[in-house]
C-alpha positions in Angstrom: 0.0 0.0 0.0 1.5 3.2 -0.5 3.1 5.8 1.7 4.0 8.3 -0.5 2.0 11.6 -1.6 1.3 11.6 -5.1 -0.2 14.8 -6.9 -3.2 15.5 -8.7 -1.8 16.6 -11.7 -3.7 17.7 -15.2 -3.4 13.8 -15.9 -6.2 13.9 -13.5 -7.7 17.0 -12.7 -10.2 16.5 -15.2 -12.1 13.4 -13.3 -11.9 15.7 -9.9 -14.3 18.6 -11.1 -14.3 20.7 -7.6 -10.6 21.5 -8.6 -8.8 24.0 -9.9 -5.7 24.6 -11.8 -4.5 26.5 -8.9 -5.3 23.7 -6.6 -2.2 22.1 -5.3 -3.7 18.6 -3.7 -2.2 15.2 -2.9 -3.0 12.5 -2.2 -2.3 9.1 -0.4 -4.3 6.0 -1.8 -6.4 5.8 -4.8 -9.7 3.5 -3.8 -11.2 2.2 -7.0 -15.2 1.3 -6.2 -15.8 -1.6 -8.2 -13.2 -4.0 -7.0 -13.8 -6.1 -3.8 -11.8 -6.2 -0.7 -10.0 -9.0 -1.4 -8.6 -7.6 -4.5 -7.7 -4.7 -3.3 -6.0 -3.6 -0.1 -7.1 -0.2 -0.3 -10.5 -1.2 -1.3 -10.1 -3.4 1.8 -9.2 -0.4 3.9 -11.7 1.7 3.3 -14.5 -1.3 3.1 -12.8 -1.3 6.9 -13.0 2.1 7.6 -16.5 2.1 6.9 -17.8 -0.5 9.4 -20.8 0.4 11.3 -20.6 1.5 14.9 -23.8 -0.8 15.5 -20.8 -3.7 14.8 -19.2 -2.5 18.1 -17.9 -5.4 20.7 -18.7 -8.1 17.2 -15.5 -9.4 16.1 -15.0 -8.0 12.9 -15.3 -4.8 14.2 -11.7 -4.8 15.5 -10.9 -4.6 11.4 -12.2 -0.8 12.2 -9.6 -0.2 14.9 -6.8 -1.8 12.9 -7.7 0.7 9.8 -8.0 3.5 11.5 -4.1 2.8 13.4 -3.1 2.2 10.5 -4.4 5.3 9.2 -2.5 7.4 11.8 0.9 5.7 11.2 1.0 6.2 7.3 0.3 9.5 8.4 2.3 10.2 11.1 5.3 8.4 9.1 4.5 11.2 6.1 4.2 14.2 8.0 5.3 14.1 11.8 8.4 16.2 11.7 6.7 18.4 9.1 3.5 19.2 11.2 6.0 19.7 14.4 7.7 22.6 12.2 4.0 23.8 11.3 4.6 22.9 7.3 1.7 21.0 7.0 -2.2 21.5 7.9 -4.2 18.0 7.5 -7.8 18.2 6.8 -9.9 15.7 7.9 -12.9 14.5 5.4 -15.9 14.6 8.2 -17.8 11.6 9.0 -20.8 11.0 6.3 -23.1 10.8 9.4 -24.6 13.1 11.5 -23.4 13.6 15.4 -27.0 13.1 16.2 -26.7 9.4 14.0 -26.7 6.3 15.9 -24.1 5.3 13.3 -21.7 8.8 14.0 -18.2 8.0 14.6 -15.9 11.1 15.1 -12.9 8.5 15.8 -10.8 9.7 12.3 -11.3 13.8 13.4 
């Protein structure tokens, strides 16, 4: 799985219509829809990520708590020592639920 930044670049930009030219975005994974977890370990990730907090204490639910660690140390192996020197803001994508959801997890802000 990859740990590097790539950038959108005008290869791209066209299949990302809220961007600009001017944008300068990265980004970490690609996650491609129509394969299936087990094709796919970022598809696997994010199929992860997505578990349902109704899942909670059910054993597949630890698959949640192993993305999101995993998560944080890609991270935190990218940009550590540049977030210390204040070079780099992350923006968190916000949960697609609602804090007043049954299924709201703020876990990833």
């Amino acid at each position: 799985m990859c740990r590097r930044l790539r950038k959108i670049d005008e290869l791209v930009l066209s299949q990302h219509y809220y961007l600009g030219s001017h944008d300068d975005c990265y980004y970490l994974m690609e996650y491609l829809p129509n394969q299936y977890p087990e094709d796919n370990n970022v598809t696997a990730l994010i199929h992860n990520l997505k578990k349902y907090v109704s899942l909670k204490g059910q054993p597949e639910y630890r698959l949640k708590d192993r993305a999101i660690n995993f998560v944080v140390e890609v991270f935190r192996s990218i940009f550590y020592a540049d977030y210390l020197n204040g070079d780099v803001t992350l923006v968190p994508i916000p949960p697609s639920k609602d804090k007043t959801h049954a299924e709201y997890d703020d876990r990833m802000v």
